[in-house]
Each structure stands twice: as C-alpha cells, then as structure tokens.
N, C-alpha and C positions, 0 to 999 in steps of 0.2 A: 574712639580709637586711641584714647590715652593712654588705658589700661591696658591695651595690648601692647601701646609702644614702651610702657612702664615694666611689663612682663620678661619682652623682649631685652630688653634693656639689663635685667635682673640675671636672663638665664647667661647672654653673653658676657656677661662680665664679671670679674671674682672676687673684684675690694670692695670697700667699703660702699662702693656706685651699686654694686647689685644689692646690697642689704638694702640703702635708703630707698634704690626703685619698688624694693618688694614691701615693704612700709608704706610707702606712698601709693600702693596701687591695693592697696587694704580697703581704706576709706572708699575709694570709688567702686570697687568691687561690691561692698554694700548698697550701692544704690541700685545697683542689678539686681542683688537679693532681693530687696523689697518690689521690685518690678517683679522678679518670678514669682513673691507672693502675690501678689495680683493675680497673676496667669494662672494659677495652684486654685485661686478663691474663683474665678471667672470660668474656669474650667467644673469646678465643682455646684457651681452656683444653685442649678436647678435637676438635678439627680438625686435620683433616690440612694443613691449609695455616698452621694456626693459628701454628704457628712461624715461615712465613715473614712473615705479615703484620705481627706482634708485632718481628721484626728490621726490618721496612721503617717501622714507629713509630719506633723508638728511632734508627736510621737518619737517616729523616725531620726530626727533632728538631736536628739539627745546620745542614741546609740550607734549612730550611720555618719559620722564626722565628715567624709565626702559629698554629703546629699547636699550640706550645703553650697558648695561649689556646684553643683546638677544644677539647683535651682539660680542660681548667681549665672551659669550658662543659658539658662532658660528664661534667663528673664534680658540677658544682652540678644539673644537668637531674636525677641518680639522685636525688635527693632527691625529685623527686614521680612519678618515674617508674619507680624502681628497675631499675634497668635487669642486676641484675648476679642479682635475684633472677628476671627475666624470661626471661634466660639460662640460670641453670639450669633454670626449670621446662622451656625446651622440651628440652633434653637427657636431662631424667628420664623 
C-alpha cells in the first residue's frame, strides 16, 4: 500500500513533495517487477510455446517502455490474486 500511497501522494501535489514521492516509489515499484517476473516465468514454465513467449517479454522490454509497468502491475495484482499459485494448480 505504500506505493500507491507514494503515487497518490505524487499526482496531488506539485512541489518538490510530488517529485521526492515519485522517487521514492521507484525503488518499491521494482520489487513488483521482479514478482511479475516470476508470474511471466511460472506462467511460461511448462508450454511449449512458453519459451518463445518469455524471449518476446524480455525482447519486448527493450522497445515497449510501458510493458514494464504491465508487468510491475502484474506482479503487485499476485498479491490478491496469486496468480503463479493459480498456474500451477491448472498444470497439476
């Protein structure tokens, strides 16, 4: 809830309080990232296509500067939706 109240925080206000909020909610934004890569790698895990779609991410990432925010969304969304334990159950 930080980085949303860090966000929040950034779009209402216009001095120097919404720059530092939007710095400071940089850092924790990345640890979603690395959770949607999980969900991106857990999702691909056991598919036969799953290889290529996981190169067209990382791929992606280079020309698609938004995608990384998708996946920074997608990996704060496994928090109420777990998405990586959703994954395995259909594969089990």
């Amino acid at each position: 809830y930080g980085v949303l109240a860090l966000l929040a925080l950034g779009s209402l206000t216009t001095d120097g309080i919404a720059e530092m909020a939007i710095n400071l909610a940089i850092p924790f934004m990345m640890v979603y990232l690395l959770v949607g890569f999980a969900v991106i790698h857990a999702l691909c895990l056991d598919s036969k296509a799953g290889k290529f779609w996981l190169a067209g991410v990382y791929v992606g990432l280079f020309f698609i500067a938004p995608l990384i925010g998708m996946i920074a969304v997608f990996g704060f969304s496994d928090t109420w939706i777990h998405w990586r334990l959703r994954f395995n159950k259909a594969k089990a």
